[in-house]
C-alpha positions as a Markdown table, in Angstrom:
| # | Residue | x | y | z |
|---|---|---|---|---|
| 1 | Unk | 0.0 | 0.0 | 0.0 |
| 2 | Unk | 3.1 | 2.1 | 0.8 |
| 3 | Unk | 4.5 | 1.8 | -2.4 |
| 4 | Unk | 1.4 | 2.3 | -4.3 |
| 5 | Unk | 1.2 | 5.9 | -2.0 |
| 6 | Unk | 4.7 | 6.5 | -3.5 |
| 7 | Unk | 4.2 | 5.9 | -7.1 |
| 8 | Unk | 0.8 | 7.9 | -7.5 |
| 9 | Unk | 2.4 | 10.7 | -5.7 |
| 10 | Unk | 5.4 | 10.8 | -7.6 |
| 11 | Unk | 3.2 | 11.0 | -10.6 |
| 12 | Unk | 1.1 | 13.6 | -9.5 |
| 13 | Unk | 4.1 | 15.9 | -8.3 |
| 14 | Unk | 5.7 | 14.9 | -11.8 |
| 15 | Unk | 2.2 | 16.5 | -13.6 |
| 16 | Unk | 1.9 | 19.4 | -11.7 |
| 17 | Unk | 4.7 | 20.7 | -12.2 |
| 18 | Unk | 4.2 | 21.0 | -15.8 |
| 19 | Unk | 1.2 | 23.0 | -15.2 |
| 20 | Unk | 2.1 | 25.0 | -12.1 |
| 21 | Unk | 3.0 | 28.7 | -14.6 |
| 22 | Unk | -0.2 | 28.0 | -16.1 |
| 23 | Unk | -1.9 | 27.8 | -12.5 |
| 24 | Unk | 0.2 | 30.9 | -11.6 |
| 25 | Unk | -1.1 | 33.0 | -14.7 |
| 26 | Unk | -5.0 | 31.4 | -14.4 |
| 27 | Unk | -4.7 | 32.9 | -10.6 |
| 28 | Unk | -3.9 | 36.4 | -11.3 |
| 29 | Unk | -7.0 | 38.5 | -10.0 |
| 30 | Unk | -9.8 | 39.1 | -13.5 |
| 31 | Unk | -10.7 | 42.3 | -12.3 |
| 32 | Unk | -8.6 | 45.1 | -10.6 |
| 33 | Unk | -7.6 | 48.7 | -11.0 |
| 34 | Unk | -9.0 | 51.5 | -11.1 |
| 35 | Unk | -11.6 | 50.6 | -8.7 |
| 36 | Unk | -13.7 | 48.3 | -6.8 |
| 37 | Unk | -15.6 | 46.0 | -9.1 |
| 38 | Unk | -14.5 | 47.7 | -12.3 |
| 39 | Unk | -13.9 | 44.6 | -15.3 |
| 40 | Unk | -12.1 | 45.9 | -18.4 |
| 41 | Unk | -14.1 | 44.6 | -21.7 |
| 42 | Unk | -11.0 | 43.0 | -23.6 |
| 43 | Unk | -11.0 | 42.5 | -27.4 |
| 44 | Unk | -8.4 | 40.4 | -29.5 |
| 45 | Unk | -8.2 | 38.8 | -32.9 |
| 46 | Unk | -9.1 | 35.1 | -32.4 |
| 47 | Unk | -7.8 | 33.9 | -35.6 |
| 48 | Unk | -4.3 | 33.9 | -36.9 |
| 49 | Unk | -2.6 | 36.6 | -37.9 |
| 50 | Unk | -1.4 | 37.3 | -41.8 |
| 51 | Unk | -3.7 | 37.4 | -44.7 |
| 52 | Unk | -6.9 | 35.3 | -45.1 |
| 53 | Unk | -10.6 | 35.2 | -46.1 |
| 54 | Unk | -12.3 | 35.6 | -43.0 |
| 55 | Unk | -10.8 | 36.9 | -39.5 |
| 56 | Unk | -12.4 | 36.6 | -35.8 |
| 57 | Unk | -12.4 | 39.5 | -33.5 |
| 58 | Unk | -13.8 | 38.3 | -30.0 |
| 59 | Unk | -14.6 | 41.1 | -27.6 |
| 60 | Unk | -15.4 | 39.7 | -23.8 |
| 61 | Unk | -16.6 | 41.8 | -20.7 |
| 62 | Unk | -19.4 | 43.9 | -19.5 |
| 63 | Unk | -18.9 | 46.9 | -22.8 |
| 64 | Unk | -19.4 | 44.2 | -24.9 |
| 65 | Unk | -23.3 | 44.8 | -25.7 |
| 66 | Unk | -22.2 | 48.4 | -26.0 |
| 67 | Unk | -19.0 | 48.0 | -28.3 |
| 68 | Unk | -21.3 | 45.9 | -30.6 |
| 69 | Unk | -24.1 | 48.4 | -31.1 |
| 70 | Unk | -21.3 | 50.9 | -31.5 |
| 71 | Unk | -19.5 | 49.6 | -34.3 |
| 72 | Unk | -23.0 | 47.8 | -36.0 |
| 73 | Unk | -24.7 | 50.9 | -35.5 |
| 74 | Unk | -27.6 | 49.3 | -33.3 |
| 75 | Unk | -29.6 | 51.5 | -31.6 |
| 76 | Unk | -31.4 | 48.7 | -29.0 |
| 77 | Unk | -31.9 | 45.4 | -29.8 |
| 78 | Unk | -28.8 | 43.1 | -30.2 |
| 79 | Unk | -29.2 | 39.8 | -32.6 |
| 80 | Unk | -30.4 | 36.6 | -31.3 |
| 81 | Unk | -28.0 | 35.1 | -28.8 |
| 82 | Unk | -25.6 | 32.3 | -31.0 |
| 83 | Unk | -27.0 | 33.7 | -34.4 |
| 84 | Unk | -24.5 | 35.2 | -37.2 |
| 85 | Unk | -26.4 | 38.4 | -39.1 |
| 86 | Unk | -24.5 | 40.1 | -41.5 |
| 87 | Unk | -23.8 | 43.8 | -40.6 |
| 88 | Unk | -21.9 | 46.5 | -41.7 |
| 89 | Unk | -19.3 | 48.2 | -39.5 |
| 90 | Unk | -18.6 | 51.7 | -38.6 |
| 91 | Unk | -16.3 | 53.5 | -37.1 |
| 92 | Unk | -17.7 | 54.9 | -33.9 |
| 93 | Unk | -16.2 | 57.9 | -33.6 |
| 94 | Unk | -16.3 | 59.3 | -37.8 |
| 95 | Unk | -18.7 | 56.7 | -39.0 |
| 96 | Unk | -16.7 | 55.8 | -41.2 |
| 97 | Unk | -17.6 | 52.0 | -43.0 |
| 98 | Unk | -15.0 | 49.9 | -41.8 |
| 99 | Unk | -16.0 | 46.6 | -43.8 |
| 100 | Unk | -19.4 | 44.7 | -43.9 |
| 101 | Unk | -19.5 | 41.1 | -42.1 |
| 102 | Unk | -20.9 | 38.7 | -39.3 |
| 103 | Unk | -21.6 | 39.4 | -35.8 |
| 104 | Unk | -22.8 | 37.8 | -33.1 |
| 105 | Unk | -23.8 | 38.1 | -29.9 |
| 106 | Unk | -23.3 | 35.4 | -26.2 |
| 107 | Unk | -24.9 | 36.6 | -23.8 |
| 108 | Unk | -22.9 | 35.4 | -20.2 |
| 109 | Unk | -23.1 | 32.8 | -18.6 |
| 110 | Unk | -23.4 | 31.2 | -21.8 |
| 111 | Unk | -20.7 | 32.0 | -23.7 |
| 112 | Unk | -16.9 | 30.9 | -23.8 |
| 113 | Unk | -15.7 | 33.0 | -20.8 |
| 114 | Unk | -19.1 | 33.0 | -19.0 |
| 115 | Unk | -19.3 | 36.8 | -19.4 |
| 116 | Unk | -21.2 | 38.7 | -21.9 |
| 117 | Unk | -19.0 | 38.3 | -25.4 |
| 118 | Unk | -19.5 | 38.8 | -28.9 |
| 119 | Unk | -17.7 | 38.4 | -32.2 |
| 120 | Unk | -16.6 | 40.5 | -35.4 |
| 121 | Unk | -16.3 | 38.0 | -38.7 |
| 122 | Unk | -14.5 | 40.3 | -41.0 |
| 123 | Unk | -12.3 | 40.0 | -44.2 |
| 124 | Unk | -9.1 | 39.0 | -43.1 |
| 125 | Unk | -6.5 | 42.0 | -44.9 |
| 126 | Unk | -4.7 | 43.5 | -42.3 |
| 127 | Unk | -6.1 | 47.1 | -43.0 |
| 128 | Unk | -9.6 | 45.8 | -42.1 |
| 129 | Unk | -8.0 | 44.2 | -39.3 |
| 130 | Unk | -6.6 | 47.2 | -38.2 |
| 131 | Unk | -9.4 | 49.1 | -38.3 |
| 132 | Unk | -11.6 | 47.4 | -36.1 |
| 133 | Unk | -9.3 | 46.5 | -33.1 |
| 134 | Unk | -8.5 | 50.4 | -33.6 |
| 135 | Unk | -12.2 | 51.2 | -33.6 |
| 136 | Unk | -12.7 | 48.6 | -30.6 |
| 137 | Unk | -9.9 | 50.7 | -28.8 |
| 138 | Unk | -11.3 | 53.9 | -29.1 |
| 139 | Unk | -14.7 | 52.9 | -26.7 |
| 140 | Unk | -14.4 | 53.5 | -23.5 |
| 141 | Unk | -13.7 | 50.7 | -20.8 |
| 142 | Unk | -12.5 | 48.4 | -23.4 |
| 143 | Unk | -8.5 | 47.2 | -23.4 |
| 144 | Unk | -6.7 | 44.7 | -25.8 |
| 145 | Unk | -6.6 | 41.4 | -24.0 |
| 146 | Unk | -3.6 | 39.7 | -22.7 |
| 147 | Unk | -1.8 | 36.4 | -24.2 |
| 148 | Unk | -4.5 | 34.1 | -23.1 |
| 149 | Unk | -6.0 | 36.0 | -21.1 |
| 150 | Unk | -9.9 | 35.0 | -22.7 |
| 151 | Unk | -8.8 | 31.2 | -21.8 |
| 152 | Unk | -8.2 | 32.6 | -17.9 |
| 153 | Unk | -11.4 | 33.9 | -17.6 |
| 154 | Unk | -12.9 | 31.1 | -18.7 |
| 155 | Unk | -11.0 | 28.8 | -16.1 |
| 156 | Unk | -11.9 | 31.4 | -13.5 |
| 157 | Unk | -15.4 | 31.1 | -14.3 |
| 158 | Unk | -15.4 | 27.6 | -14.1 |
| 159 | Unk | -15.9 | 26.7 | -17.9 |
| 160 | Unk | -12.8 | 24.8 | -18.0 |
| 161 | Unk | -10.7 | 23.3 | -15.7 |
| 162 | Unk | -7.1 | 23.6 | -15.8 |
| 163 | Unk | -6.4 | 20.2 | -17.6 |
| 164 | Unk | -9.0 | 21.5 | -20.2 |
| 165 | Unk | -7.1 | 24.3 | -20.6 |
| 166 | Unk | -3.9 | 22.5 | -21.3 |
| 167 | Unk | -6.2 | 20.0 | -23.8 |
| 168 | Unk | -7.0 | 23.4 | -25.8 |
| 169 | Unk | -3.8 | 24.8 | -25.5 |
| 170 | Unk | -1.9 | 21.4 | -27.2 |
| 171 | Unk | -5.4 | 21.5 | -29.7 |
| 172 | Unk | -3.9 | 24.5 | -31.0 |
| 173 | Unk | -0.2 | 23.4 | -31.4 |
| 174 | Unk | -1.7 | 20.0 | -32.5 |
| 175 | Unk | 0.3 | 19.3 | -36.0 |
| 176 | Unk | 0.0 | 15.6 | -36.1 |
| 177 | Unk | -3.3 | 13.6 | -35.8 |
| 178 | Unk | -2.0 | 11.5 | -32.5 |
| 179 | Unk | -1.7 | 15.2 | -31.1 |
| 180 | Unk | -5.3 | 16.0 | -31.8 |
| 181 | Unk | -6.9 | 13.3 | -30.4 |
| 182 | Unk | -4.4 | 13.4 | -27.4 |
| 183 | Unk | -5.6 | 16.7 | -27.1 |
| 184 | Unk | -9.7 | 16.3 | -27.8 |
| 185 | Unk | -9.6 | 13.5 | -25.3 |
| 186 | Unk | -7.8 | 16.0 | -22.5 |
| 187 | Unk | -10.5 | 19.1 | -23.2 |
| 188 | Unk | -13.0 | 16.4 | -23.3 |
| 189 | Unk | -12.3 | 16.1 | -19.1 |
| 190 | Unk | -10.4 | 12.3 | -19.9 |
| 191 | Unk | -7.4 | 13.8 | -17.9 |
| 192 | Unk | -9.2 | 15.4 | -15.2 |
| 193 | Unk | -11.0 | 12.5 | -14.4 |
| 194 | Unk | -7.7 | 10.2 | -13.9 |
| 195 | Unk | -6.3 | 12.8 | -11.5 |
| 196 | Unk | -10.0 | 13.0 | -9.8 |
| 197 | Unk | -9.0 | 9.0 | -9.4 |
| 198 | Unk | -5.8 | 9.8 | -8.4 |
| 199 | Unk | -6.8 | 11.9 | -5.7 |
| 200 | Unk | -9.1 | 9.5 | -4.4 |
| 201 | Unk | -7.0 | 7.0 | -4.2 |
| 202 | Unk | -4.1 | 9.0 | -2.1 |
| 203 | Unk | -7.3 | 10.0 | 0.0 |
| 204 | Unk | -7.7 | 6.8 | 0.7 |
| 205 | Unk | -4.4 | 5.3 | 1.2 |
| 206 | Unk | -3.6 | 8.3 | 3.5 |
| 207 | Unk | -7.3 | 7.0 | 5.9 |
| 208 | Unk | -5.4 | 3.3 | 5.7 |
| 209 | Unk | -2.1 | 4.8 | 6.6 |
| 210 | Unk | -3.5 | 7.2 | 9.5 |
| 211 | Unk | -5.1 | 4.2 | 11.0 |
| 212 | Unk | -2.2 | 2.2 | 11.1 |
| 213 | Unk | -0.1 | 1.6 | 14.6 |
């Protein structure tokens, strides 16, 4: 029994050490400065950078309702929650057309961070690009996000677990197809529930041990 104590806790240390930066970073506070509950809307292009057809801009915090009617030029209602419409895009401040594309609108908790979110689908040249995060920047309360700093939110709201966030985080470095399904298998909660054994099993190990003369 002993030795069984030894090896799962060698594994465990072994694991958690490859996620303890990631822990750090997921533990930093979501809100802060310049006051007491104030939560910066963040915005970042979700796609990859360079030239391509279509480009995601993901905006995530409380402005986002606001920043969307903004740059659509909505007056009240917002689209139907999870529903693309096409839309034209202006810039807020000259109302100037930026570009004409999809938006859509998640309403928190259902959405990827579990705040209120939505999404710019836009031609992907870099002057269109431009534009919009520039446009995005120009509203008040809204910030450019942080390196992974829409996956933090989401672990602090409880959408995803840390393993999950590793499994996504391998998904989108995955460049064989052994990586992928590692990787599906890990954000599909595989990973979290061997550890949830794990822990179980040191739990009780440790009762067996405690009880022993």
């Amino acid at each position: 029994m002993a030795k069984m104590f030894r090896m799962i806790s060698g594994a465990l240390v072994r694991r958690c050490s490859g996620v303890a930066a990631g822990l750090r970073f997921a533990l930093r506070p979501l809100c802060s400065a310049p006051g007491p509950g104030y939560c910066p809307t963040i915005f970042a292009l979700s796609s990859g950078h360079g030239k391509c057809g279509v480009a995601v801009i993901r905006v995530s915090g409380p402005a986002s309702a606001s920043a969307l009617r903004s740059l659509a030029g909505m007056k009240q209602a917002l689209p139907a929650p999870r529903t693309a419409v096409l839309h034209s895009l202006l810039d807020p401040g000259r109302g100037e057309p930026l570009d004409r594309g999809l938006v859509l609108w998640f309403p928190g908790p259902h959405s990827f961070t579990g705040e209120d979110c939505a999404e710019f689908h836009v031609h992907g040249g870099p002057a269109v690009i431009s534009g919009v995060l520039q446009a995005l920047g120009s509203l008040p309360g809204l910030r450019p996000a942080e390196a992974g700093e829409f996956t933090r939110r989401a672990f602090q709201a409880g959408k995803l677990d840390l393993t999950e966030v590793e499994g996504l985080g391998d998904l989108i470095h995955a460049e064989t197809e052994a990586q992928r399904r590692q990787a599906l298998r890990q954000m599909a909660g595989d990973l979290g529930r061997l550890y949830q054994g794990w822990s179980q099993a040191l739990t009780r190990v440790q009762a067996l041990q405690s009880g022993t003369p």
